[in-house]
PDB file of N, CA, C and O in Angstrom:
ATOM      1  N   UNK A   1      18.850   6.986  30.134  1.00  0.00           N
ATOM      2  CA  UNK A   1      19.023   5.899  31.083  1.00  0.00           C
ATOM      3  C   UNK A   1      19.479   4.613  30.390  1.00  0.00           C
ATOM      4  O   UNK A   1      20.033   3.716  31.026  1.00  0.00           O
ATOM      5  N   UNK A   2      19.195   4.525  28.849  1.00  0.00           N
ATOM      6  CA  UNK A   2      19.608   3.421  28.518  1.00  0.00           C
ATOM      7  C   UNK A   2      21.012   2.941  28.261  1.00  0.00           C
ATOM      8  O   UNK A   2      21.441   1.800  28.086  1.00  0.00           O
ATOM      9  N   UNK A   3      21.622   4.122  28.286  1.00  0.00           N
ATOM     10  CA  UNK A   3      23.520   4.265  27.997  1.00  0.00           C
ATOM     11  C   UNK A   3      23.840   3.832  29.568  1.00  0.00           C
ATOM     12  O   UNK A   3      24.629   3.048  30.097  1.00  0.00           O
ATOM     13  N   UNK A   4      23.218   4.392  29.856  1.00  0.00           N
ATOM     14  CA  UNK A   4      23.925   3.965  31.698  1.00  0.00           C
ATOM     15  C   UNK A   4      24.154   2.606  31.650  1.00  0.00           C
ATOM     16  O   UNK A   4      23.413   1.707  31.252  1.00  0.00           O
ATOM     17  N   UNK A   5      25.590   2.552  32.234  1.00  0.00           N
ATOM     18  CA  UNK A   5      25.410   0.842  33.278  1.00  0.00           C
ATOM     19  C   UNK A   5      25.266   0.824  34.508  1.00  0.00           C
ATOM     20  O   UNK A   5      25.579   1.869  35.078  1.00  0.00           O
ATOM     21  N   UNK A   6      24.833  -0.152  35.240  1.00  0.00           N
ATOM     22  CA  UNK A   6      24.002  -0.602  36.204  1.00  0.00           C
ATOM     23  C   UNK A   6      24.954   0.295  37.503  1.00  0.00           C
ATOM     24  O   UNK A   6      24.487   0.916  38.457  1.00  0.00           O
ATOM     25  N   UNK A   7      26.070   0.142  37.218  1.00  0.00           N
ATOM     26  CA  UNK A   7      26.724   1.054  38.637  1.00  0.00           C
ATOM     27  C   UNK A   7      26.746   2.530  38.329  1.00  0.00           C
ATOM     28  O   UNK A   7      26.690   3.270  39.311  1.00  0.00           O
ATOM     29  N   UNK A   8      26.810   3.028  37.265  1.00  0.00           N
ATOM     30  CA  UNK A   8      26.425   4.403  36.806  1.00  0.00           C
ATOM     31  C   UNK A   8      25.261   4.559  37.507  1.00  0.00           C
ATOM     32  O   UNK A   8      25.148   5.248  38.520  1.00  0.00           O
ATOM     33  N   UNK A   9      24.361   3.902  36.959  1.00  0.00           N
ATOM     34  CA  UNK A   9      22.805   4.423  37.592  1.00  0.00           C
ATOM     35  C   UNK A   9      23.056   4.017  38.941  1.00  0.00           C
ATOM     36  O   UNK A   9      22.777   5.043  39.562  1.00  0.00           O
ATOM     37  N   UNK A  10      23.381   3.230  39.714  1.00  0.00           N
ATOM     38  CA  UNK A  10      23.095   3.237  41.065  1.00  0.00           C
ATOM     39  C   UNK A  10      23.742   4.161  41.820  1.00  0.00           C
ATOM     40  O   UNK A  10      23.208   4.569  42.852  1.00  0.00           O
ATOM     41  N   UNK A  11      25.308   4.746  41.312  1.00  0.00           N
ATOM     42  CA  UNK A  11      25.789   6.015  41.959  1.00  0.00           C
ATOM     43  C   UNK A  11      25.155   7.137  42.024  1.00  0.00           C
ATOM     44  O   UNK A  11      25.244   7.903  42.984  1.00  0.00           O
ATOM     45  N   UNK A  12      24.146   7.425  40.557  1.00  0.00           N
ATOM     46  CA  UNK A  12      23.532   8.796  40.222  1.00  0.00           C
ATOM     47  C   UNK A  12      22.607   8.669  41.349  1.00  0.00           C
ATOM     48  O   UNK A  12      22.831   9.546  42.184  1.00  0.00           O
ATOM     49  N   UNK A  13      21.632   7.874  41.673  1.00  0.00           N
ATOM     50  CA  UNK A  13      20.666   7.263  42.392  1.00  0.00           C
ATOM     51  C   UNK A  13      21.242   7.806  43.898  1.00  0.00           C
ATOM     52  O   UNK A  13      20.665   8.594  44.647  1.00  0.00           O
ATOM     53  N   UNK A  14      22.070   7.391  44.034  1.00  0.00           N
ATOM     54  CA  UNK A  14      22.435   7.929  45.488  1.00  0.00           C
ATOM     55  C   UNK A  14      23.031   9.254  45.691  1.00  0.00           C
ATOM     56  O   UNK A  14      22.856   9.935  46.702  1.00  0.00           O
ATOM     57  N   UNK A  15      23.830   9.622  44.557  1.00  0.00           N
ATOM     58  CA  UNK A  15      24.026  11.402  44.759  1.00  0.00           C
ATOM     59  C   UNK A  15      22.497  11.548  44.963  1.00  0.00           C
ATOM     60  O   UNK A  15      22.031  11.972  46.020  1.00  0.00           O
ATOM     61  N   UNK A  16      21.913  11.263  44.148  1.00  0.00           N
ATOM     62  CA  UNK A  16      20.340  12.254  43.978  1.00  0.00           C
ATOM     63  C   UNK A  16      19.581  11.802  45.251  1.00  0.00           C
ATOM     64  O   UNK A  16      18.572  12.507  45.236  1.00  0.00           O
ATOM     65  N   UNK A  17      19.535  11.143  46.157  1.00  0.00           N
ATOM     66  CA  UNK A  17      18.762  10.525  47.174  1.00  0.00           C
ATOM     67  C   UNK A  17      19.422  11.655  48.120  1.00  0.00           C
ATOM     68  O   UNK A  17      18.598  12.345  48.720  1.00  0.00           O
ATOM     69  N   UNK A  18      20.626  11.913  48.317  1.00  0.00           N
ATOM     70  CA  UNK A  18      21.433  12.618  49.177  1.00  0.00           C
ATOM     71  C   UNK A  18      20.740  14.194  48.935  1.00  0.00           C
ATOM     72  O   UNK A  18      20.168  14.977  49.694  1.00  0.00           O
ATOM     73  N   UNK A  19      20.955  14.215  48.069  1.00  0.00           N
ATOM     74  CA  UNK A  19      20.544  15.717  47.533  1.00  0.00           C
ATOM     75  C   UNK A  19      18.975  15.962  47.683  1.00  0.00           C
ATOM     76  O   UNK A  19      18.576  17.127  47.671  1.00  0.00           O
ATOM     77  N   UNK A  20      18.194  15.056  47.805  1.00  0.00           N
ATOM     78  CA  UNK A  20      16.933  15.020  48.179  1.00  0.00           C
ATOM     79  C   UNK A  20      16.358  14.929  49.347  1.00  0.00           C
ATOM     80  O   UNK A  20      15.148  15.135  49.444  1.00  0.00           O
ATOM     81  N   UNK A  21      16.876  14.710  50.077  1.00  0.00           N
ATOM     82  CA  UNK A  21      17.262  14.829  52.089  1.00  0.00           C
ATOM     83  C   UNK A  21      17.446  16.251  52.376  1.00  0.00           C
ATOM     84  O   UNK A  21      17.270  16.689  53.513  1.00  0.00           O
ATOM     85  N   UNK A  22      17.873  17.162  51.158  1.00  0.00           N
ATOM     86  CA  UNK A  22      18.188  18.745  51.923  1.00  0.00           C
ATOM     87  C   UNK A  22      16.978  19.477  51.220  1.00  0.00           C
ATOM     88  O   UNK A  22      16.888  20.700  51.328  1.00  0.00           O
ATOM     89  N   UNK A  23      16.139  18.830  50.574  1.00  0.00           N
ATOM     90  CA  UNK A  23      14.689  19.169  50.147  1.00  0.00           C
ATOM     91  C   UNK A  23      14.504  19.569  48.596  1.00  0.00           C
ATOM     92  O   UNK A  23      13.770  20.405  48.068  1.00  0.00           O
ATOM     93  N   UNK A  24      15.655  18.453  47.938  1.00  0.00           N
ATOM     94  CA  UNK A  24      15.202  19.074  46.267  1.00  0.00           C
ATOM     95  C   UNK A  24      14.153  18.291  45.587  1.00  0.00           C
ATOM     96  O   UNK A  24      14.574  17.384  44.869  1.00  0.00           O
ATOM     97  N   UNK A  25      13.375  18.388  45.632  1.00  0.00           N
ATOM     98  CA  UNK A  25      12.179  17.823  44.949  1.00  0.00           C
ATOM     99  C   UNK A  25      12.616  16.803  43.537  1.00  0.00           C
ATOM    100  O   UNK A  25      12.302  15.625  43.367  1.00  0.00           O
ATOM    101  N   UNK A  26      13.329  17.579  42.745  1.00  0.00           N
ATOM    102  CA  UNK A  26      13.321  17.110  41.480  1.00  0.00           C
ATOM    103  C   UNK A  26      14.108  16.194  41.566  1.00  0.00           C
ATOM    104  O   UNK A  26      13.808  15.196  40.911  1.00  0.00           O
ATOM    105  N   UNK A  27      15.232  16.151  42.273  1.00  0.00           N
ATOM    106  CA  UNK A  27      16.151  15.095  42.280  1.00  0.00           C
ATOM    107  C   UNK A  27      15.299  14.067  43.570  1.00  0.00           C
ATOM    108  O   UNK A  27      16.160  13.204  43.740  1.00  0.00           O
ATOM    109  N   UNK A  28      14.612  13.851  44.136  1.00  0.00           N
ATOM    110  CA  UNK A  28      13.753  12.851  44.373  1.00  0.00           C
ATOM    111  C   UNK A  28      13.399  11.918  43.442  1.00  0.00           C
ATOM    112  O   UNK A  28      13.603  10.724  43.220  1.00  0.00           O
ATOM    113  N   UNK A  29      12.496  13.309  42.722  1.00  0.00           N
ATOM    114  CA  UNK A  29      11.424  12.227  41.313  1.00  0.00           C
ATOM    115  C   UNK A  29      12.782  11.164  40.351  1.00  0.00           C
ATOM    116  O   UNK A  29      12.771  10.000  39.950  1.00  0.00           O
ATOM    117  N   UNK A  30      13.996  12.461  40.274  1.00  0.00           N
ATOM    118  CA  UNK A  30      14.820  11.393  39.004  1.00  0.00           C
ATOM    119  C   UNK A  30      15.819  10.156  39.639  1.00  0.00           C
ATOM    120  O   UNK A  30      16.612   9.461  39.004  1.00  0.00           O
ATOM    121  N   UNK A  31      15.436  10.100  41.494  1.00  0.00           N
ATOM    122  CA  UNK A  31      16.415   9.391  41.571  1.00  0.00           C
ATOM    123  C   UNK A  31      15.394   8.132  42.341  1.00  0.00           C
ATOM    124  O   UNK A  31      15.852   7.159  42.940  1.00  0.00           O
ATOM    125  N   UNK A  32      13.745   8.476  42.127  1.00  0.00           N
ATOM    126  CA  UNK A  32      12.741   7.020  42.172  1.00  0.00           C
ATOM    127  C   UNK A  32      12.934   6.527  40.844  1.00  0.00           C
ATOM    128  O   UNK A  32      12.770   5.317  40.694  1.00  0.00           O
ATOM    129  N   UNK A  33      13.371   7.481  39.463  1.00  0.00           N
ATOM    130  CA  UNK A  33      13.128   6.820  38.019  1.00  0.00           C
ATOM    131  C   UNK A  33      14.186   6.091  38.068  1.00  0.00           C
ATOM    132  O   UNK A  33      14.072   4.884  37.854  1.00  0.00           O
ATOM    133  N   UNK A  34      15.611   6.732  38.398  1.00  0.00           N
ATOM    134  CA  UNK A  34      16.506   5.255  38.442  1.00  0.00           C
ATOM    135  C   UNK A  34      16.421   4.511  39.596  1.00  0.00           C
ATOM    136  O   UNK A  34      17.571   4.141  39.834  1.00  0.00           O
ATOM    137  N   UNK A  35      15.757   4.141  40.343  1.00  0.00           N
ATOM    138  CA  UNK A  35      16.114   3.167  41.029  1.00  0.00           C
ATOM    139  C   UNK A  35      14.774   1.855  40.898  1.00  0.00           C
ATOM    140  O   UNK A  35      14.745   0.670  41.231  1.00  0.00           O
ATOM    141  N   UNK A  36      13.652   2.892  40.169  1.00  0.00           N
ATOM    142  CA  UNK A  36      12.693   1.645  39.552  1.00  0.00           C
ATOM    143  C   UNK A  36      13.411   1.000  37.957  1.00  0.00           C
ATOM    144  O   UNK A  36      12.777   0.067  37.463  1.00  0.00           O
ATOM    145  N   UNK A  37      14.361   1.359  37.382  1.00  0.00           N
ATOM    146  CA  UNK A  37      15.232   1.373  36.179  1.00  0.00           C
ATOM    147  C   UNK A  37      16.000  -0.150  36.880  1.00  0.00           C
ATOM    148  O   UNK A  37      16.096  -1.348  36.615  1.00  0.00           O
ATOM    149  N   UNK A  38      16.420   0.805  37.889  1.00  0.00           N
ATOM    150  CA  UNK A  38      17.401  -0.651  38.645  1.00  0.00           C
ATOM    151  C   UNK A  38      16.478  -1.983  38.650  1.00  0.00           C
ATOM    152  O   UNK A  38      16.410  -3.014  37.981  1.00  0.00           O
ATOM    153  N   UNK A  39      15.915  -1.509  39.575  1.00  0.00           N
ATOM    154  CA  UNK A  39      14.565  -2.883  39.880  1.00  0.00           C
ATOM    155  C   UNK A  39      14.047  -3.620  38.883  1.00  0.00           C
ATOM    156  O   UNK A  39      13.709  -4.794  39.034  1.00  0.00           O
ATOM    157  N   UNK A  40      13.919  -2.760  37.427  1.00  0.00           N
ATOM    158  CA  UNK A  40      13.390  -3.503  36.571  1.00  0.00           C
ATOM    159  C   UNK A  40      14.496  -4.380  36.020  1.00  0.00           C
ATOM    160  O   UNK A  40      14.133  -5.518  35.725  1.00  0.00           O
ATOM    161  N   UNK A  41      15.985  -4.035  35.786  1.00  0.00           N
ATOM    162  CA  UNK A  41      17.432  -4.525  35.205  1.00  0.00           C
ATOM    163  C   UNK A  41      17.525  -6.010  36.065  1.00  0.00           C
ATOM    164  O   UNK A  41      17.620  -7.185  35.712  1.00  0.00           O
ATOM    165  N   UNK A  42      17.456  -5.402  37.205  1.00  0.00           N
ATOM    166  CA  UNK A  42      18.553  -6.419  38.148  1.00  0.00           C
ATOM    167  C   UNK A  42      17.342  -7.813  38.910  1.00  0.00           C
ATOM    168  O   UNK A  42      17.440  -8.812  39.623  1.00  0.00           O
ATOM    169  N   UNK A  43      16.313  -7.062  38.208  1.00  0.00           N
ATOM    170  CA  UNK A  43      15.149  -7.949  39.168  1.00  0.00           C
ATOM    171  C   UNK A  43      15.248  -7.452  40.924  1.00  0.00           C
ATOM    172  O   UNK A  43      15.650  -6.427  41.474  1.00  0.00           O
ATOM    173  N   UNK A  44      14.519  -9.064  41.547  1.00  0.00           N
ATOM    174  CA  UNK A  44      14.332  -8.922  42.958  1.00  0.00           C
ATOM    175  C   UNK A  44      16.287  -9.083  43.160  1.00  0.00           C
ATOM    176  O   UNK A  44      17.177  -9.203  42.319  1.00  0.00           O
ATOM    177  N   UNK A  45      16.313  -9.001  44.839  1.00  0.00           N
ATOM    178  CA  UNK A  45      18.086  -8.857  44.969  1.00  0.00           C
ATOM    179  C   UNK A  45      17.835  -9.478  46.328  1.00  0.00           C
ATOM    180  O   UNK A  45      16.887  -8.981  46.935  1.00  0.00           O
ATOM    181  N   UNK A  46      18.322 -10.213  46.782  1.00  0.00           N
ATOM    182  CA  UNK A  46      18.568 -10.969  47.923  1.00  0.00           C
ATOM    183  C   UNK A  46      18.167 -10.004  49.364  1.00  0.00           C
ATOM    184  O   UNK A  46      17.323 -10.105  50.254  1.00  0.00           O
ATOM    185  N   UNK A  47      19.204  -9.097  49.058  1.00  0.00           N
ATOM    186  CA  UNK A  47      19.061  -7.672  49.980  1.00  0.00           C
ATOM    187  C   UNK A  47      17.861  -7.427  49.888  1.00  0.00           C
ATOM    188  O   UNK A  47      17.205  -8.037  50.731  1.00  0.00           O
ATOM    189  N   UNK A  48      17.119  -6.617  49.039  1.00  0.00           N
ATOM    190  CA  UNK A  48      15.742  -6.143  48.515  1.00  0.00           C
ATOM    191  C   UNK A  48      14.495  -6.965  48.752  1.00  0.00           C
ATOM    192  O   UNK A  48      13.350  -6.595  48.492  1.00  0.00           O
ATOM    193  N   UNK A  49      14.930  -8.370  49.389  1.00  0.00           N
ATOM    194  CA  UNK A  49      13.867  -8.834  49.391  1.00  0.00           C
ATOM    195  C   UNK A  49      13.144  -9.424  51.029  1.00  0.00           C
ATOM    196  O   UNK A  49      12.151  -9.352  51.753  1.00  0.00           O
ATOM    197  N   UNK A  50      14.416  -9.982  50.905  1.00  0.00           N
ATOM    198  CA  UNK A  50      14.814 -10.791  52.396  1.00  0.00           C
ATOM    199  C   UNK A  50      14.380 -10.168  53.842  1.00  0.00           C
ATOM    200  O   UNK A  50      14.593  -8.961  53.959  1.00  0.00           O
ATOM    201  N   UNK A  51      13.968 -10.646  54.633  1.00  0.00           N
ATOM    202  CA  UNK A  51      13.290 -10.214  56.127  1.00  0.00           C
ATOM    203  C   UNK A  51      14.899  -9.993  56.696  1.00  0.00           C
ATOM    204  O   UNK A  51      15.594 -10.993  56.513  1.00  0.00           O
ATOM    205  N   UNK A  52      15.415  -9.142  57.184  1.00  0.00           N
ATOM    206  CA  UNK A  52      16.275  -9.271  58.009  1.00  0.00           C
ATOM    207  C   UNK A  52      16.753 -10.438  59.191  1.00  0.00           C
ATOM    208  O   UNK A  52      15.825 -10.940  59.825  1.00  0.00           O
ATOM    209  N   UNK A  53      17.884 -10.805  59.454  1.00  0.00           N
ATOM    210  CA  UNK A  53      17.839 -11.786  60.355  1.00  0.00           C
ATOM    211  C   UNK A  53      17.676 -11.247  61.607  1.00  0.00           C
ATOM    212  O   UNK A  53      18.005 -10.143  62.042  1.00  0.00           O
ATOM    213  N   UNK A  54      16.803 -12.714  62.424  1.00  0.00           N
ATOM    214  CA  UNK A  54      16.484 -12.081  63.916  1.00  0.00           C
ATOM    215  C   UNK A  54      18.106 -12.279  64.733  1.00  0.00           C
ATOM    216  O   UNK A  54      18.907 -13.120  64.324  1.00  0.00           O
ATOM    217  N   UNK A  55      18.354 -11.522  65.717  1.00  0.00           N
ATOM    218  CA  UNK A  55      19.585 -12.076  66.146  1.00  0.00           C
ATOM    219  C   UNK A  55      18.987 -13.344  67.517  1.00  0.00           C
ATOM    220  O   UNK A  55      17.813 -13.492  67.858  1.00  0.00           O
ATOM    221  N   UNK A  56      20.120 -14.052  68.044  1.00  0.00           N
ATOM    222  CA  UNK A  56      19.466 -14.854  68.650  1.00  0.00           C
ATOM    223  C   UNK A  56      19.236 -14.478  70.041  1.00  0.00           C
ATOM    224  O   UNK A  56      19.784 -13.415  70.333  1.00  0.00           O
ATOM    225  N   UNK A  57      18.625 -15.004  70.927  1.00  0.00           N
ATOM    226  CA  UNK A  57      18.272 -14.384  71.963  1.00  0.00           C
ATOM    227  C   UNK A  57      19.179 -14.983  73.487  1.00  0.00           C
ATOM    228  O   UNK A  57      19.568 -16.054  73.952  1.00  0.00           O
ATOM    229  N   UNK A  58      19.186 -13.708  73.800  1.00  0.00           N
ATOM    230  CA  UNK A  58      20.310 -13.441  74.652  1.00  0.00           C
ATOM    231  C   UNK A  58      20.349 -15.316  75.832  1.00  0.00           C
ATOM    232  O   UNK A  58      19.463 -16.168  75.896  1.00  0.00           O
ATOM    233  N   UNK A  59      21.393 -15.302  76.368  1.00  0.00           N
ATOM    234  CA  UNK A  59      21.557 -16.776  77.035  1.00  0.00           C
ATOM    235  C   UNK A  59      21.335 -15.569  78.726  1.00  0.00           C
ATOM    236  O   UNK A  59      21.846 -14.453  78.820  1.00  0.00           O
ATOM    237  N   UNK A  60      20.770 -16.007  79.437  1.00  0.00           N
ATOM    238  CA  UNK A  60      20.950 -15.592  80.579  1.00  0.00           C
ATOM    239  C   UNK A  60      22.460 -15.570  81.123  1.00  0.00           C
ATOM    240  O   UNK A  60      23.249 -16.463  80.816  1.00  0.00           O
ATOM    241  N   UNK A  61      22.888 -14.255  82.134  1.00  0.00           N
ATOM    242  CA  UNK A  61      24.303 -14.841  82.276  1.00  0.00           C
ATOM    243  C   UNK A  61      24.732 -15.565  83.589  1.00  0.00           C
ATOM    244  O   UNK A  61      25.859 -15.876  83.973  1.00  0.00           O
ATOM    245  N   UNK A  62      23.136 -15.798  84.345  1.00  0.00           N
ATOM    246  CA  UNK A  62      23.396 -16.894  85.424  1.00  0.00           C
ATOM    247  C   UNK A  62      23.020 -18.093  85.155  1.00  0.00           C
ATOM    248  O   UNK A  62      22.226 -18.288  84.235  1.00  0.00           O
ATOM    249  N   UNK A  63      23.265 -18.592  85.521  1.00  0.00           N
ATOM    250  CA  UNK A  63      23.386 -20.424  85.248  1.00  0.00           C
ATOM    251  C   UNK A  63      22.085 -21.016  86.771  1.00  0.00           C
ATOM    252  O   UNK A  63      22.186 -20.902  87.993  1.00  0.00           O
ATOM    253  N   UNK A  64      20.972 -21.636  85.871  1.00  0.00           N
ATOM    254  CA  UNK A  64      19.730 -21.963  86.776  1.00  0.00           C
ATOM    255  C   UNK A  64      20.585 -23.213  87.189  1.00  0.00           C
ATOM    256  O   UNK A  64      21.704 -23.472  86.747  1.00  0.00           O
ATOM    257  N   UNK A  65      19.841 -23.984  88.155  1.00  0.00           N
ATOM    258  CA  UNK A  65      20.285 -24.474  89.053  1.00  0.00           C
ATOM    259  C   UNK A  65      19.448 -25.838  88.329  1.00  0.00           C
ATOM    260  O   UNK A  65      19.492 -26.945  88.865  1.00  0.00           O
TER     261      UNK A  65
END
């Protein structure tokens, strides 16, 4: 893992996440080791951290009086 660069490991990370959806166990475990690898490299990430935005709430489409 230490030869890897950061987009290396995040591609392997997602083959192996994919491949772990059709029930391979092992590629689970090696694709939580790179992506806690990531977490530790890149730190927190804007994405990774952040509450999603609320959207805003709808305007009625009649007009009160």
């Amino acid at each position: 893992m230490d030869s890897m660069s950061d987009e290396e490991m995040a591609s392997k990370a997602f083959v192996l996440r994919r491949r772990a959806e059709h029930g391979d166990l092992a590629a689970l475990k090696l694709a939580e080791k790179l992506e806690a690898e990531l977490r530790a490299r890149l730190g927190p990430t804007p994405s990774g951290q952040m509450p999603l935005a609320e959207l805003p709430k709808p305007r009625p489409w009649w007009r009160f009086w």
